[in-house]
N, CA, C and O atoms as CSV, one atom per row, in Angstrom:
chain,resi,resn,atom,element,x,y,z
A,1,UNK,N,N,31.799,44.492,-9.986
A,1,UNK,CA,C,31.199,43.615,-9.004
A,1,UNK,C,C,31.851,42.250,-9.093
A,1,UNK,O,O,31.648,41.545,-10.082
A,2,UNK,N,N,32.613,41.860,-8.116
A,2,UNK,CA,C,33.033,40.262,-7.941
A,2,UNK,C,C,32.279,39.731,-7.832
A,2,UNK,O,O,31.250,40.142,-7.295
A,3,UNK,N,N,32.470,38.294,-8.395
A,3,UNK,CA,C,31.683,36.910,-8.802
A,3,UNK,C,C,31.467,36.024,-7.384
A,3,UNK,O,O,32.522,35.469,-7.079
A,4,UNK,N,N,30.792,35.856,-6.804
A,4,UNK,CA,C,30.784,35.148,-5.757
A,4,UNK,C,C,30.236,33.303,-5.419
A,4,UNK,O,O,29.963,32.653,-4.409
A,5,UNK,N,N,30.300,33.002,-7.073
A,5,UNK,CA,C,30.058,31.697,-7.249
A,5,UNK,C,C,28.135,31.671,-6.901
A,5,UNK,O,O,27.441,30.702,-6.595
A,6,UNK,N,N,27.788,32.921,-7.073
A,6,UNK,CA,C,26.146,33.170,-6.718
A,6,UNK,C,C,26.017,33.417,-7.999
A,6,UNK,O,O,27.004,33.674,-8.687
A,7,UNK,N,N,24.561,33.368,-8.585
A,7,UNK,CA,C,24.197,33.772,-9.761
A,7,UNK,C,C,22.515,34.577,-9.471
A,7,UNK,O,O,21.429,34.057,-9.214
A,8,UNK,N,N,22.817,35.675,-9.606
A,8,UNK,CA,C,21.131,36.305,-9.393
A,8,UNK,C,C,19.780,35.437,-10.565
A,8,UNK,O,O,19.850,35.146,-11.759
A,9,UNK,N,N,19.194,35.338,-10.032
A,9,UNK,CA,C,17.919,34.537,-10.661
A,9,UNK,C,C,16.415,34.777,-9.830
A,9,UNK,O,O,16.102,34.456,-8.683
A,10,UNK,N,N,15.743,35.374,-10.748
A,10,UNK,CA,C,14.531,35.066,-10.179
A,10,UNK,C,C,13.934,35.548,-9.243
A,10,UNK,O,O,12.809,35.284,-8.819
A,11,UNK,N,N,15.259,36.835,-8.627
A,11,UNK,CA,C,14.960,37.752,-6.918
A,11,UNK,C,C,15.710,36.954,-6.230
A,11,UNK,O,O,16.196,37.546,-5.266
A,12,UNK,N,N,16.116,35.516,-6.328
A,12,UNK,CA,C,16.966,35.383,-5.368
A,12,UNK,C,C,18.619,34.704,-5.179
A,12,UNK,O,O,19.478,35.442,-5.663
A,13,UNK,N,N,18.861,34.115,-4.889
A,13,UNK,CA,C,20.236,33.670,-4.768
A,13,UNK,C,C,20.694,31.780,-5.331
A,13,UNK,O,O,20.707,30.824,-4.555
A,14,UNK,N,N,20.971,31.726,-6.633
A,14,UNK,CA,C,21.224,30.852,-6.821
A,14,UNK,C,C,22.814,30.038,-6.594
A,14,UNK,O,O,23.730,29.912,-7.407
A,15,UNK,N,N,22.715,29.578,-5.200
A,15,UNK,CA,C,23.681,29.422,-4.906
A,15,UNK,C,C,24.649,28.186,-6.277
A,15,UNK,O,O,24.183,27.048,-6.322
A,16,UNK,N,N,25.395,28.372,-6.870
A,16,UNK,CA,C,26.324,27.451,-8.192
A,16,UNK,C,C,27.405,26.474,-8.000
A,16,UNK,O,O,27.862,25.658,-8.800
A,17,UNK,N,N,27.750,26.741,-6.681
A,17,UNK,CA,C,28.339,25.187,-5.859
A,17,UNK,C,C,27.923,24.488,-5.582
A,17,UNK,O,O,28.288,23.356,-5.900
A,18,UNK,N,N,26.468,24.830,-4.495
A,18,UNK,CA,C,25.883,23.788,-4.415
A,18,UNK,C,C,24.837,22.717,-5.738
A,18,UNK,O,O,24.294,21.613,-5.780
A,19,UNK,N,N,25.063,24.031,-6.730
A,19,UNK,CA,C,24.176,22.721,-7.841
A,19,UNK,C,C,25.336,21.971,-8.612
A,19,UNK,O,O,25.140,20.948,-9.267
A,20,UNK,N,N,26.807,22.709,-8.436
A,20,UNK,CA,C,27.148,21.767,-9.203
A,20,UNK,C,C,27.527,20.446,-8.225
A,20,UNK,O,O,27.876,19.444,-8.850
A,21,UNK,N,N,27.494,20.335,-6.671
A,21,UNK,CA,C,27.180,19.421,-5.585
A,21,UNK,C,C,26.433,18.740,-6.352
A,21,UNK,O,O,26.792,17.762,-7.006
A,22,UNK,N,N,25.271,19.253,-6.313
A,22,UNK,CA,C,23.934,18.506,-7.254
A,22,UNK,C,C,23.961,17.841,-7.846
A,22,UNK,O,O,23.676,16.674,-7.578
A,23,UNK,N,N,24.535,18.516,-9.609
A,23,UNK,CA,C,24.890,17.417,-10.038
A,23,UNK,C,C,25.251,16.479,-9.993
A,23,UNK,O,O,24.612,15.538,-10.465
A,24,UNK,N,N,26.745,16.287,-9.248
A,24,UNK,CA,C,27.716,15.320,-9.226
A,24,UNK,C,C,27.199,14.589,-8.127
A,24,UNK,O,O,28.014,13.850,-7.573
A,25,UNK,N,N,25.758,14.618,-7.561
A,25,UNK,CA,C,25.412,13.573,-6.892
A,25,UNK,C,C,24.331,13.041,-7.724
A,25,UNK,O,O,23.894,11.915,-7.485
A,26,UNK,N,N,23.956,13.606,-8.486
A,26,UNK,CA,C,22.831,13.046,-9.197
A,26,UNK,C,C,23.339,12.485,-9.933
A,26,UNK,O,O,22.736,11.412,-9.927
A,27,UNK,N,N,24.292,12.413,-10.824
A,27,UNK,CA,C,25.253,11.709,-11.811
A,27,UNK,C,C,25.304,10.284,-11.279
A,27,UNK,O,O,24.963,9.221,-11.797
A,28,UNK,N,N,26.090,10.723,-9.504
A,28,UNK,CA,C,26.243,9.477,-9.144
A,28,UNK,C,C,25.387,8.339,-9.192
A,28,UNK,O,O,25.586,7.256,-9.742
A,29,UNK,N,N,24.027,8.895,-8.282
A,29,UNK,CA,C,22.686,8.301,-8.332
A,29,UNK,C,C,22.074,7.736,-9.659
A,29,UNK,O,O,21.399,6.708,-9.623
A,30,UNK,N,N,22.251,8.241,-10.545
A,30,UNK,CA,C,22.362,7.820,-12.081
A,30,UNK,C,C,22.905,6.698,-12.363
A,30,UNK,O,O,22.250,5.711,-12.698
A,31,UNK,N,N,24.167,6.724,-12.259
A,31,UNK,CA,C,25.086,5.548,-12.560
A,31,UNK,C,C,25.150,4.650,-11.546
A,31,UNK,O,O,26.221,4.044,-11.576
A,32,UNK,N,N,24.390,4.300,-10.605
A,32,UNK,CA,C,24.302,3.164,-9.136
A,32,UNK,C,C,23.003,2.460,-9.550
A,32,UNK,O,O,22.834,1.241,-9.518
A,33,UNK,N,N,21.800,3.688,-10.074
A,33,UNK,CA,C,20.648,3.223,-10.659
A,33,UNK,C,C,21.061,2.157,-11.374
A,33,UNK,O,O,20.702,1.049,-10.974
A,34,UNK,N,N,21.839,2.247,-12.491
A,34,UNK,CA,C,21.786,2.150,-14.272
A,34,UNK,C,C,22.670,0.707,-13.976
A,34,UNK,O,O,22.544,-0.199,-14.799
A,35,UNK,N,N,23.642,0.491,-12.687
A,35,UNK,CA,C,24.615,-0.608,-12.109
A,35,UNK,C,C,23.552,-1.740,-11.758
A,35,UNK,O,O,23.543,-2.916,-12.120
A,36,UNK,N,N,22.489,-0.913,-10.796
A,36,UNK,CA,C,21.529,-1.968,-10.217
A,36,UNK,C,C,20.398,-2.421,-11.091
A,36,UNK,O,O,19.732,-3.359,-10.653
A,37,UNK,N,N,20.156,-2.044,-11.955
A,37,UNK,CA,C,19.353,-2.380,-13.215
A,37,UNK,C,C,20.267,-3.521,-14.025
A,37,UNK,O,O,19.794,-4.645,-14.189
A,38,UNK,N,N,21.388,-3.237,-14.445
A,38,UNK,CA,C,21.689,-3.984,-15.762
A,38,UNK,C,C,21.633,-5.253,-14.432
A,38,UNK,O,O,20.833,-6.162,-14.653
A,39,UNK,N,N,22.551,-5.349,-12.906
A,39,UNK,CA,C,22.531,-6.555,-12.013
A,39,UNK,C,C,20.971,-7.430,-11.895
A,39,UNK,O,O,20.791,-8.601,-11.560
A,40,UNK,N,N,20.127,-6.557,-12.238
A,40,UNK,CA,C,18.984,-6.834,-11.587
A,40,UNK,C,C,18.205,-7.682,-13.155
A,40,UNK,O,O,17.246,-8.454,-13.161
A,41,UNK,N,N,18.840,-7.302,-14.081
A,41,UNK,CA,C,18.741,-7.700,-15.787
A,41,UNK,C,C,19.335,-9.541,-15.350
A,41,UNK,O,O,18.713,-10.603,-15.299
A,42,UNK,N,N,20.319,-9.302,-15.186
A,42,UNK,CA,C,20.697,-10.072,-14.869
A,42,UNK,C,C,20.476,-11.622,-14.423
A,42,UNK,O,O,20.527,-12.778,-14.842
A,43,UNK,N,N,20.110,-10.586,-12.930
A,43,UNK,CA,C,19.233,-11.727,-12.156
A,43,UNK,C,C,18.113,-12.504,-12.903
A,43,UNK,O,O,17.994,-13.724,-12.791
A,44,UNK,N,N,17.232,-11.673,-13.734
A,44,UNK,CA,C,16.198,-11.962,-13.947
A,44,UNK,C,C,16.928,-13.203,-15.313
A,44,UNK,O,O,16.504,-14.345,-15.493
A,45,UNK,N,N,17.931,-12.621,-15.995
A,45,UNK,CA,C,17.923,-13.855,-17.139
A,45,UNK,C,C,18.217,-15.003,-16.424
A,45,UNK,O,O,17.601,-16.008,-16.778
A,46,UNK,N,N,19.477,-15.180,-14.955
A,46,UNK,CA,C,19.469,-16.114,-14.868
A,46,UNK,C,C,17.897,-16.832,-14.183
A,46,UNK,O,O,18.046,-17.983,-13.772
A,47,UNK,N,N,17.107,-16.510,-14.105
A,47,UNK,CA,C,15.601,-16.749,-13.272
A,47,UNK,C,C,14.917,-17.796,-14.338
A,47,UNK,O,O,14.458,-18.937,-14.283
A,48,UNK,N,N,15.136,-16.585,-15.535
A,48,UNK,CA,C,14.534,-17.401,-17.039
A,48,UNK,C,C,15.331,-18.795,-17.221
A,48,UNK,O,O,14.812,-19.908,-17.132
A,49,UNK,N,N,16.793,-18.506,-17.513
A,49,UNK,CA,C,17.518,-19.366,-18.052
A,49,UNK,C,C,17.591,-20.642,-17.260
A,49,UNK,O,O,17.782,-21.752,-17.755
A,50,UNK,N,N,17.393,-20.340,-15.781
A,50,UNK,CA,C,17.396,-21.871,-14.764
A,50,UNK,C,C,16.080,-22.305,-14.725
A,50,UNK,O,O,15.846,-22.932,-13.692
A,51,UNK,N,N,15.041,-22.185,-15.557
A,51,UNK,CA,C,13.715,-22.757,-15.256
A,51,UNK,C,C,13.473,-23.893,-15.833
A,51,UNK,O,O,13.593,-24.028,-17.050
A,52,UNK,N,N,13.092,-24.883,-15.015
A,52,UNK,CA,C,13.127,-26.418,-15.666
A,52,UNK,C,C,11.851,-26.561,-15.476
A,52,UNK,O,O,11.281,-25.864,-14.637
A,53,UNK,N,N,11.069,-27.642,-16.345
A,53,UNK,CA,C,9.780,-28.055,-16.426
A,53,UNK,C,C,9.527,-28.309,-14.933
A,53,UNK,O,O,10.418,-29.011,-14.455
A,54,UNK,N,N,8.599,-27.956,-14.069
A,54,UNK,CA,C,8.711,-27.161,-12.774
A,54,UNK,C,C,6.971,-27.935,-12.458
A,54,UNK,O,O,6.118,-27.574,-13.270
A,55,UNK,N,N,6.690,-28.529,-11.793
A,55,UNK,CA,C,4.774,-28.418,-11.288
A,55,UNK,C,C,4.810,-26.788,-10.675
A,55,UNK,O,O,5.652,-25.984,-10.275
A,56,UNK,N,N,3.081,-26.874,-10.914
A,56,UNK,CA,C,2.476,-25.565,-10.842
A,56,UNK,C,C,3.322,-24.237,-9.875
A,56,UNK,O,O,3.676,-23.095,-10.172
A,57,UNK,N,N,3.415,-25.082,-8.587
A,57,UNK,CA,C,3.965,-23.856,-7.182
A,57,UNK,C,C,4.819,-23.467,-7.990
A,57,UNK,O,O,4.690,-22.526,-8.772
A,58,UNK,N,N,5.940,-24.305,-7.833
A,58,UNK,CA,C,7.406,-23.612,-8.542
A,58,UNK,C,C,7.560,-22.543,-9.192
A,58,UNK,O,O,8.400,-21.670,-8.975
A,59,UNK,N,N,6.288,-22.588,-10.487
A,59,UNK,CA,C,6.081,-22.053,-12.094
A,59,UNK,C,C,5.571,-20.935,-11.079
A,59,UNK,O,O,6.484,-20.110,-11.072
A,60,UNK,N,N,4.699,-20.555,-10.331
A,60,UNK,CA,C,4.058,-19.526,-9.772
A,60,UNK,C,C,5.164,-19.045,-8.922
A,60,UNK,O,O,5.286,-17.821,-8.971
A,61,UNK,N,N,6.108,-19.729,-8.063
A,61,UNK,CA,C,7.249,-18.738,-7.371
A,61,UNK,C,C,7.990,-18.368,-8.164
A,61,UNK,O,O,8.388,-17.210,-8.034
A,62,UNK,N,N,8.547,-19.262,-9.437
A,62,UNK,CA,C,9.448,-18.231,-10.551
A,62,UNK,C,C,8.515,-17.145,-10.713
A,62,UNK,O,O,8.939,-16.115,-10.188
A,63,UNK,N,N,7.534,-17.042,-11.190
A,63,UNK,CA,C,6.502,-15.950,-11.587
A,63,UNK,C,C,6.519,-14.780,-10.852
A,63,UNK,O,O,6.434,-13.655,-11.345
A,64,UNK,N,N,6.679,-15.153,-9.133
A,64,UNK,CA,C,6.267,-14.342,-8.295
A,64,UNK,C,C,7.722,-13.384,-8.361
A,64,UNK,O,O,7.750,-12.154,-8.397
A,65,UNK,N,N,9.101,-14.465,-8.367
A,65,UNK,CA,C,10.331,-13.319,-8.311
A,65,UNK,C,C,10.644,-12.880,-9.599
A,65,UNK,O,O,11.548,-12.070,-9.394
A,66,UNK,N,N,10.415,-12.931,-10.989
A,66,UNK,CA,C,10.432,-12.295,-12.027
A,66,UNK,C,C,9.507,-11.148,-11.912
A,66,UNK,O,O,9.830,-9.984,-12.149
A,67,UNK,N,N,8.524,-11.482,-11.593
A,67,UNK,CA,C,7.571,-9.805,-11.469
A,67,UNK,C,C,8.166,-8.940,-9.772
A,67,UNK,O,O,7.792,-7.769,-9.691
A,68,UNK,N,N,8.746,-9.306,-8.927
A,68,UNK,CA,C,9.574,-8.359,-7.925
A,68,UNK,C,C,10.450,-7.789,-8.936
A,68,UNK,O,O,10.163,-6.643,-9.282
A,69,UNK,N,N,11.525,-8.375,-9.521
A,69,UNK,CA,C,12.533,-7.769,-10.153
A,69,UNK,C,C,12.488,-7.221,-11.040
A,69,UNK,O,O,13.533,-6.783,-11.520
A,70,UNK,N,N,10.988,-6.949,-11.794
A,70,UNK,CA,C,10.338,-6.466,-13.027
A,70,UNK,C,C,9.852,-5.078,-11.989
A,70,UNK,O,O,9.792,-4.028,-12.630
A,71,UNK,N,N,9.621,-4.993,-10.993
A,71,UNK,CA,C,8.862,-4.076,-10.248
A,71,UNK,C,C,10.114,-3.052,-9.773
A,71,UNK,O,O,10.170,-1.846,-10.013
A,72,UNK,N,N,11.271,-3.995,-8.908
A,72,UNK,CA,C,12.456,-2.948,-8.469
A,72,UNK,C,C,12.792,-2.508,-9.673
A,72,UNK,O,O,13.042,-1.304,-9.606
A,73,UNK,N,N,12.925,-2.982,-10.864
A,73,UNK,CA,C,13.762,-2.443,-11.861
A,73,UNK,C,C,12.671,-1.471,-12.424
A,73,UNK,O,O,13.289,-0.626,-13.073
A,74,UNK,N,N,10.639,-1.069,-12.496
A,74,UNK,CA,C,10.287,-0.215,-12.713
A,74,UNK,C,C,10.470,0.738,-11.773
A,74,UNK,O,O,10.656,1.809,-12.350
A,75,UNK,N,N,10.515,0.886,-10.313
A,75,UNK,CA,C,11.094,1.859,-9.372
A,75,UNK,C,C,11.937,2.463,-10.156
A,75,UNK,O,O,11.681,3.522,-10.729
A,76,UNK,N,N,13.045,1.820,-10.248
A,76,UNK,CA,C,14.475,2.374,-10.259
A,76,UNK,C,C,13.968,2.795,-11.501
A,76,UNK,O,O,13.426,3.791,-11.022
A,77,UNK,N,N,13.622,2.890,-12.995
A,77,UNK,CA,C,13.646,3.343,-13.816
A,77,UNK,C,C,12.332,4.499,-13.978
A,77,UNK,O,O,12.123,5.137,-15.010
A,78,UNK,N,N,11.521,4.599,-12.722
A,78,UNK,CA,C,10.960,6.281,-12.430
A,78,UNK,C,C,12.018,7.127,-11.800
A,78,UNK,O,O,12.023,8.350,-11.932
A,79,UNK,N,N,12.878,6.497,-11.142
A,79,UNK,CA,C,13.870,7.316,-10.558
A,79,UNK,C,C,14.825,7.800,-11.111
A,79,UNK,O,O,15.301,8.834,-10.644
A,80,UNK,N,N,15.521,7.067,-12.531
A,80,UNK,CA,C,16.338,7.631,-13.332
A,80,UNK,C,C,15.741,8.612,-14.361
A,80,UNK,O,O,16.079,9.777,-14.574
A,81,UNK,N,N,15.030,8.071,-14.797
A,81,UNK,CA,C,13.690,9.434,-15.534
A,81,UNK,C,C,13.640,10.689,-14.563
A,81,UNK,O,O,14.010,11.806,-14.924
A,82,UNK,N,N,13.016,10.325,-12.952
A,82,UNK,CA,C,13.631,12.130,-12.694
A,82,UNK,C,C,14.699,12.485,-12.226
A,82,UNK,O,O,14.604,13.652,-11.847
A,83,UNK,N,N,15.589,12.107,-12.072
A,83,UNK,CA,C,17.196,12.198,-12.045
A,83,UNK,C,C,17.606,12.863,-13.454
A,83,UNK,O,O,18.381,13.809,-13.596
A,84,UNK,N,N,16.920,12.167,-14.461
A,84,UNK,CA,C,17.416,12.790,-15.991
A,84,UNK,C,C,16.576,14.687,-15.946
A,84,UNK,O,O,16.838,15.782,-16.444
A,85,UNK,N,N,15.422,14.050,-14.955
A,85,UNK,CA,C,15.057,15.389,-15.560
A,85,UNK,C,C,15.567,16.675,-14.307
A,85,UNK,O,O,15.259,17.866,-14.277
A,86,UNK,N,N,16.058,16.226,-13.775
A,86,UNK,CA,C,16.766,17.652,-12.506
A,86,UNK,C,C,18.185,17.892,-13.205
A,86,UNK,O,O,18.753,18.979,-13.100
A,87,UNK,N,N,18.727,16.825,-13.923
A,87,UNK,CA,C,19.816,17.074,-14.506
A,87,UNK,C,C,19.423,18.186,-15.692
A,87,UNK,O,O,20.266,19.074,-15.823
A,88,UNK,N,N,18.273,18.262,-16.564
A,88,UNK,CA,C,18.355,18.834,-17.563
A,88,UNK,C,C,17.950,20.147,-16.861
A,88,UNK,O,O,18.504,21.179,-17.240
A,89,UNK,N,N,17.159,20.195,-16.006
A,89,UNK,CA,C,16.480,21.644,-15.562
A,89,UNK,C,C,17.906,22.287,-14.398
A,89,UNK,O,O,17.702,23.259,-13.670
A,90,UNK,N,N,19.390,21.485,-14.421
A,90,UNK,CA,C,20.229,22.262,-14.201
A,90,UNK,C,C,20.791,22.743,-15.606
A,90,UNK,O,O,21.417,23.785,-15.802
A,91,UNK,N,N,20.511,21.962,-16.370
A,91,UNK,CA,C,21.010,22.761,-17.417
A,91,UNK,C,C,20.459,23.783,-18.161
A,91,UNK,O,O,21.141,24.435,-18.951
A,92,UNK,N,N,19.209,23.993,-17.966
A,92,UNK,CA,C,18.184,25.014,-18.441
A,92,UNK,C,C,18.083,26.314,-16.997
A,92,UNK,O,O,17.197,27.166,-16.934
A,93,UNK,N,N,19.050,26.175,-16.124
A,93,UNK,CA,C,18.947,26.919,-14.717
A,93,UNK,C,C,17.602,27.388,-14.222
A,93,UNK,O,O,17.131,28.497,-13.969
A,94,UNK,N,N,17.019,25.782,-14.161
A,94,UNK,CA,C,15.924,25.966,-13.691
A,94,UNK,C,C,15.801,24.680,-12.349
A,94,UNK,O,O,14.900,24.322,-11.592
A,95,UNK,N,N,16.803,24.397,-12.507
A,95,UNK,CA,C,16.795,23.291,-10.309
A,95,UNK,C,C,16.616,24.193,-9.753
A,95,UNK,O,O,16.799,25.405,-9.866
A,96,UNK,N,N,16.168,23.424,-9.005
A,96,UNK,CA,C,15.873,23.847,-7.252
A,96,UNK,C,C,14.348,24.533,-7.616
A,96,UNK,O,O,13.606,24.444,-6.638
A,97,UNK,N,N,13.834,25.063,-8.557
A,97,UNK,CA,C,12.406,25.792,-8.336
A,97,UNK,C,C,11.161,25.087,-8.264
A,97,UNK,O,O,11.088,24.291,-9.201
A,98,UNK,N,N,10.040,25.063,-7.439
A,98,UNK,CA,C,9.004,24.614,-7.780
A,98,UNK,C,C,8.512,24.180,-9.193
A,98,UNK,O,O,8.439,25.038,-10.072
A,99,UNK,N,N,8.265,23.242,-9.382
A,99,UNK,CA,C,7.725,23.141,-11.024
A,99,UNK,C,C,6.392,23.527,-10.860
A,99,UNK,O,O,5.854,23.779,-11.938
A,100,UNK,N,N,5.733,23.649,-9.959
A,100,UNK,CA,C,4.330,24.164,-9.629
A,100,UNK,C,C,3.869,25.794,-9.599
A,100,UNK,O,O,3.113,26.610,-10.127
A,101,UNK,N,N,5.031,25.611,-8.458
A,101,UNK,CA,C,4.785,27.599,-7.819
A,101,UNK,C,C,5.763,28.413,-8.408
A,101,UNK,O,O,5.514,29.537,-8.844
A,102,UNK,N,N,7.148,27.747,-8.444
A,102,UNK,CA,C,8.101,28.137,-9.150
A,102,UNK,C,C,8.594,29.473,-7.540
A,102,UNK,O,O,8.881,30.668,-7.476
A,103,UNK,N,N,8.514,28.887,-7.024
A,103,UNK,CA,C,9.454,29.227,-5.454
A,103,UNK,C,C,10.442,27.899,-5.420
A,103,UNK,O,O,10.323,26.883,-6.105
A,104,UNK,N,N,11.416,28.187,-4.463
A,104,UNK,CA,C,12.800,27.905,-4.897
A,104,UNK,C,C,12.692,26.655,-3.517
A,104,UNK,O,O,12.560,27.040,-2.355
A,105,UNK,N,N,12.765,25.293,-3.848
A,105,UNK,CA,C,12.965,24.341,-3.169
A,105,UNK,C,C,13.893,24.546,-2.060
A,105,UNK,O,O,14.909,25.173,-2.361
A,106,UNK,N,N,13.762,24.104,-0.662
A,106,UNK,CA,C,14.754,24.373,0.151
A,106,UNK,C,C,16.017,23.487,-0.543
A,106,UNK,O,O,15.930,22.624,-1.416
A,107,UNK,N,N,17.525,24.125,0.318
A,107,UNK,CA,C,18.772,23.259,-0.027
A,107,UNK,C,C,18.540,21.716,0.596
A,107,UNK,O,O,18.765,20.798,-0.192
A,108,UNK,N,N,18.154,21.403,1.801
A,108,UNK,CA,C,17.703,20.786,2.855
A,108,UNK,C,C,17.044,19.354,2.276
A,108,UNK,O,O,17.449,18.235,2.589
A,109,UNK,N,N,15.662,19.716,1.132
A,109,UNK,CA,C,15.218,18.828,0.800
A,109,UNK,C,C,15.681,18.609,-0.771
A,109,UNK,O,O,15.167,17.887,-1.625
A,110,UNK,N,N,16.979,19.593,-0.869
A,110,UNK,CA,C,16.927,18.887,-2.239
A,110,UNK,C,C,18.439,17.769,-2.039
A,110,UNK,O,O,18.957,17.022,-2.869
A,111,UNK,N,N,18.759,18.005,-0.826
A,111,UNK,CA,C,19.591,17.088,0.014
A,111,UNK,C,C,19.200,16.181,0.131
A,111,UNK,O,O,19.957,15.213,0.062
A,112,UNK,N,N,17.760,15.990,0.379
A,112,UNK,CA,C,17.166,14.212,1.273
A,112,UNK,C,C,16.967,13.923,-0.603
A,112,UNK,O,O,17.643,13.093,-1.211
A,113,UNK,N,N,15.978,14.747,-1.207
A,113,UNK,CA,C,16.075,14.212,-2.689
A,113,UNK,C,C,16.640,14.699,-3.982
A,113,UNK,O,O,15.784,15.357,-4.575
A,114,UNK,N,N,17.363,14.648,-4.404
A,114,UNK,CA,C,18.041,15.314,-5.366
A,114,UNK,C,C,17.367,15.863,-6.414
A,114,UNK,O,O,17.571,16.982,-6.884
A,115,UNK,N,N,16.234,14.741,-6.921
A,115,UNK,CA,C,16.062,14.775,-7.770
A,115,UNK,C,C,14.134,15.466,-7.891
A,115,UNK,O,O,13.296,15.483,-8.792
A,116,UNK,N,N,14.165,15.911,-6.517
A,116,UNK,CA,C,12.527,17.192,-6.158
A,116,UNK,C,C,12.198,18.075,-7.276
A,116,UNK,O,O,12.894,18.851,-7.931
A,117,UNK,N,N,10.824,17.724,-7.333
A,117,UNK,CA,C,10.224,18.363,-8.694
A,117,UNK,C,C,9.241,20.399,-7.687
A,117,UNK,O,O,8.945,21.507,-8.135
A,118,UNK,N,N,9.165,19.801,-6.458
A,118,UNK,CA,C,8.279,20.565,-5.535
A,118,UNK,C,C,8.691,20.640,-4.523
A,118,UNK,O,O,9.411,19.814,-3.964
A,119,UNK,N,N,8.244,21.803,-4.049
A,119,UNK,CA,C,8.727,22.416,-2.948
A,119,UNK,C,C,7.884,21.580,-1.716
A,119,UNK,O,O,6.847,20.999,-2.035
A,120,UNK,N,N,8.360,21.537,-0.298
A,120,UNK,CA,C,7.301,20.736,0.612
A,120,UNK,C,C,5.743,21.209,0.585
A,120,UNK,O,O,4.796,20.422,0.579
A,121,UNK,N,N,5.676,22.130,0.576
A,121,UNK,CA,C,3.923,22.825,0.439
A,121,UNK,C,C,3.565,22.478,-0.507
A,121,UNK,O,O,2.636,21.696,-0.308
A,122,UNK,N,N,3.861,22.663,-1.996
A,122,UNK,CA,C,3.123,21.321,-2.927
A,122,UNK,C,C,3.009,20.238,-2.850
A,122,UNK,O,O,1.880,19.774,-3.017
A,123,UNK,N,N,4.152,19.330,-2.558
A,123,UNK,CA,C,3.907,18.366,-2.389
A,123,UNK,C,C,2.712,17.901,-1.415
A,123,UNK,O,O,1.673,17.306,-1.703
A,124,UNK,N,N,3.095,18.271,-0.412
A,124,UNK,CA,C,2.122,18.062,0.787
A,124,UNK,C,C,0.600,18.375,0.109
A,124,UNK,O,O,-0.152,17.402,0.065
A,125,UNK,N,N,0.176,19.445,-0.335
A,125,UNK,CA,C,-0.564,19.731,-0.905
A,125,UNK,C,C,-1.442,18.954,-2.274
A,125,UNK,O,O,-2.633,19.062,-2.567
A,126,UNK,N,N,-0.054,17.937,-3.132
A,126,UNK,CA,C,-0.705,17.144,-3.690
A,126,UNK,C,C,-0.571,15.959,-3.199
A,126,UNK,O,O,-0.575,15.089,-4.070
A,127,UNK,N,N,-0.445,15.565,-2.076
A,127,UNK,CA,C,-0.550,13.869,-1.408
A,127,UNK,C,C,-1.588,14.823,-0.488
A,127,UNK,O,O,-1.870,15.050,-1.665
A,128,UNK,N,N,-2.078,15.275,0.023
A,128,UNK,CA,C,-3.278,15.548,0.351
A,128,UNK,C,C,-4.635,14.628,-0.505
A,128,UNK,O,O,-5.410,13.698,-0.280
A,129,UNK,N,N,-4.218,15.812,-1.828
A,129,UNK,CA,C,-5.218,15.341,-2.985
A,129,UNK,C,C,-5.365,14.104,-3.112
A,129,UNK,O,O,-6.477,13.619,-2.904
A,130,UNK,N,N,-4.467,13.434,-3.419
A,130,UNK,CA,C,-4.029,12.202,-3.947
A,130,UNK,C,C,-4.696,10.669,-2.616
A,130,UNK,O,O,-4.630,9.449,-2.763
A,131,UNK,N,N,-5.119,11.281,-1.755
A,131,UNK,CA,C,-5.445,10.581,-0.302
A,131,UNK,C,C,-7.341,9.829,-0.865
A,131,UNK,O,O,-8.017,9.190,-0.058
């Protein structure tokens, strides 16, 4: 039987181009994260480092853009956490499956997100809940 860059799994067709696609976009997404974090590190020392004995407003608008850039940089660091973890569950050949139902994520949405823990019917199903 020739190899067709498919790998049987699970009953169905794990297509192995497109995850290693996957990867190498999630890698990317990884390392743009990890770019805009250390920039965003950055920003924030120079925020600290330019603060001069300031009346109250000032002290409260430094305040206000140190906690934005404390906030984009917690975003971005839920996003590299599951980026780390679609990377490992390609390495355990377990991408693309529901972590719930364990039915096989469309290609489609693992396109819009790389880094999908659930298939659309769970999800949907837990932002229902979550309402």
């Amino acid at each position: 039987m020739a190899t067709t860059g498919k790998k049987k799994k699970k009953g169905a067709l794990v297509d192995q181009d497109f995850i290693g696609k996957m990867e190498k976009s999630l890698s990317e997404l990884k390392s743009g994260i990890i770019d805009n974090l250390i920039a965003s590190n950055e920003d924030f020392k120079e925020i600290v480092e330019g603060m001069d004995p300031k009346d109250l407003a000032d002290i409260a608008s430094d305040d206000i853009d140190r906690k934005m850039i404390e906030a984009i940089g917690s975003q971005e660091m839920k996003r590299l956490k599951l980026i780390d973890s679609a990377l490992t569950r390609i390495k355990q050949g377990k991408y693309g499956l529901c972590i719930k139902c364990s039915k096989h994520i469309p290609q489609d949405r693992l396109v819009a997100i790389p880094y999908a823990l659930m298939c659309i019917e769970c999800k949907s199903e837990e932002e229902r809940r979550n309402r």
